[in-house]
Every structure is written in C-alpha cells, then in structure tokens.
C-alpha positions in Angstrom: -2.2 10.8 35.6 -4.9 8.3 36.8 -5.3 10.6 40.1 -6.1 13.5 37.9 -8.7 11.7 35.6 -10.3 10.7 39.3 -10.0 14.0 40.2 -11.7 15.2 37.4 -14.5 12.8 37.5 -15.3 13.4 41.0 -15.2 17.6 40.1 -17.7 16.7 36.8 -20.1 14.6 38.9 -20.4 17.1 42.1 -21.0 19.7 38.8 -23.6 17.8 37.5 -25.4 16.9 40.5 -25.6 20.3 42.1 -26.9 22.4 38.5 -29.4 19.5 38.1 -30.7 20.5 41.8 -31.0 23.9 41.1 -34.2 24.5 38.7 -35.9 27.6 38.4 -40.0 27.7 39.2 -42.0 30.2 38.0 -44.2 31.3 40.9 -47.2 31.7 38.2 -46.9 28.8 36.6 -50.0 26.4 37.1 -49.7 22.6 36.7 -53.4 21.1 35.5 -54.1 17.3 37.2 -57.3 15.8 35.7 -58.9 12.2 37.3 -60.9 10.5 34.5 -63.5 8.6 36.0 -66.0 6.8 33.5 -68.2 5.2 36.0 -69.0 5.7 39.5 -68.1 3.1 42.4 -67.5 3.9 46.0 -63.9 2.5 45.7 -63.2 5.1 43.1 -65.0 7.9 44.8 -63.1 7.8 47.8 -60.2 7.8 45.9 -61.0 10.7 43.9 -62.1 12.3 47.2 -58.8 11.3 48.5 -56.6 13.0 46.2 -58.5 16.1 46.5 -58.2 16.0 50.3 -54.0 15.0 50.0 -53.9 17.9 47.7 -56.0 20.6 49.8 -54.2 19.6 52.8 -50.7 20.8 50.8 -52.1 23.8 50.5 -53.1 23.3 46.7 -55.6 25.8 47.1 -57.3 25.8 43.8 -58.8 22.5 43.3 -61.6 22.1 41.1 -64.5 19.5 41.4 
C-alpha cells in the first residue's frame, strides 16, 4: 500500500512538472518594458543605455527610445 501511494506521488509530480514546462507562446504577442527615469544622472543613463544594449544584443529588435 505505502509503495503504491509512493508510486503515485512520484507519477503526480513528474505530471506536474512536465505540463508546467510546456506553455504555449504566441509568436505575435508583444511584451511592453518601460524604464521611468525622473531625473537624469550618468549612473542612471548608462544603465538605461545598458538595458537597451542587453536587450538589442538578444535580438529584441524593436526597442524604442
């Protein structure tokens, strides 16, 4: 009894971690990613300019300034 309950677990858990990998993308779909910057400071700057080149060089090809 307790090797079938182990069993069972072990089946439920491979179950659950396989359909939670498997997630369907939508080759249209467009995620937005804003950077809210009140002032200006060249720490913050090269930030910003950082993201933009992380995200360019991922092939994120529309990024807007």
């Amino acid at each position: 009894m307790k090797q079938l309950f182990k069993v069972i677990k072990a089946l439920s858990t491979i179950f659950v971690c396989v359909t939670t990998m498997v997630v369907p993308v939508k080759a249209e779909e467009t995620i937005d990613i804003a950077i809210v910057q009140y002032v200006s400071h060249p720490s913050l700057d090269q930030i910003v300019q950082g993201v933009k080149d992380e995200l360019a060089a991922n092939d994120i090809s529309k990024v807007k300034t």
